[in-house]
N, C-alpha and C positions, 0 to 999 in steps of 0.2 A: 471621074475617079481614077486615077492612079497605082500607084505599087503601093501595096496595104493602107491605103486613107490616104496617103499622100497626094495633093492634086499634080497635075502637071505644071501649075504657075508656082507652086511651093517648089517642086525641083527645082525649075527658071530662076528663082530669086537665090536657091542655094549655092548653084550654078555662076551666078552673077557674083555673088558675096565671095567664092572661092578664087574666081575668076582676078577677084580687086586684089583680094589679102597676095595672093602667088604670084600673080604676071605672066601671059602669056609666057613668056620665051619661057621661064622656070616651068609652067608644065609642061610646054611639047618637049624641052629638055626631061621633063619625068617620062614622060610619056613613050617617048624614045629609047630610052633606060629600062622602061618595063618590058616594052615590046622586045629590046635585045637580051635582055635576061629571060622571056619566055623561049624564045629562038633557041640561044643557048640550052635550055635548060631540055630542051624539046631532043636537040641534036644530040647531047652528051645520054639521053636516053635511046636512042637511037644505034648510037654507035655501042653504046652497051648491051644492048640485043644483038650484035652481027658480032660484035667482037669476042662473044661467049665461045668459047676453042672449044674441038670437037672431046676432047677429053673429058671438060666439063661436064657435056652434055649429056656422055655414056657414066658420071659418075651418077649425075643425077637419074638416069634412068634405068637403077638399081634391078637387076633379074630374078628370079623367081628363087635362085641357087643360095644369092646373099642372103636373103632374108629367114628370120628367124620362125620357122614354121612349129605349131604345136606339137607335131609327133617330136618335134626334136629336142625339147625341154624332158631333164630327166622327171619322172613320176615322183619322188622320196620329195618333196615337200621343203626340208631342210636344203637339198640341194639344188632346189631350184633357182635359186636366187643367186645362186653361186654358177651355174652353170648360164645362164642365162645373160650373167654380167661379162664373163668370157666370150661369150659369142659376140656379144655387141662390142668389145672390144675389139675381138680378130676383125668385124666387120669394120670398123672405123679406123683399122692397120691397114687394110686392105685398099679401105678407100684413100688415104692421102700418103 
């Protein structure tokens, strides 16, 4: 038995029938293709994690000062929503 009911001679024929329809060269040419576009795709994430500037990395890692703490929302109910949108405002002037 095989990968969910499938036996192994049913892959080998699938294998075979693909094999006729494409032509060698046309798959190791996909094959080739795939593999360069994982490579690629590996590296350009890669170079995206080292390339994250240190600036970035202090926005992202917000202090305790930015953030909007519950003493600091006024109490009146009506203005809380108004004061609350101000801060997250100044904070997102601050950050860019």
């Amino acid at each position: 038995m095989g990968l969910g009911g499938i036996s192994v001679w049913q892959l080998l024929i699938i294998l075979a029938i693909v094999v006729l329809l494409f032509g060698t060269k046309k798959l190791r040419t996909l094959g080739g293709d795939l593999g360069s576009a994982v490579r690629s795709f590996k590296g350009a994430l890669k170079d995206g994690e080292e390339g994250k500037s240190s600036e970035e990395f202090e926005a992202d890692q917000a202090t305790d000062d930015d953030r909007i703490s519950p003493e600091s929302i006024a109490t009146d109910p009506r203005k809380d929503a108004k004061t609350a949108a101000e801060k997250m405002a100044e904070q997102e002037h601050k950050r860019s």
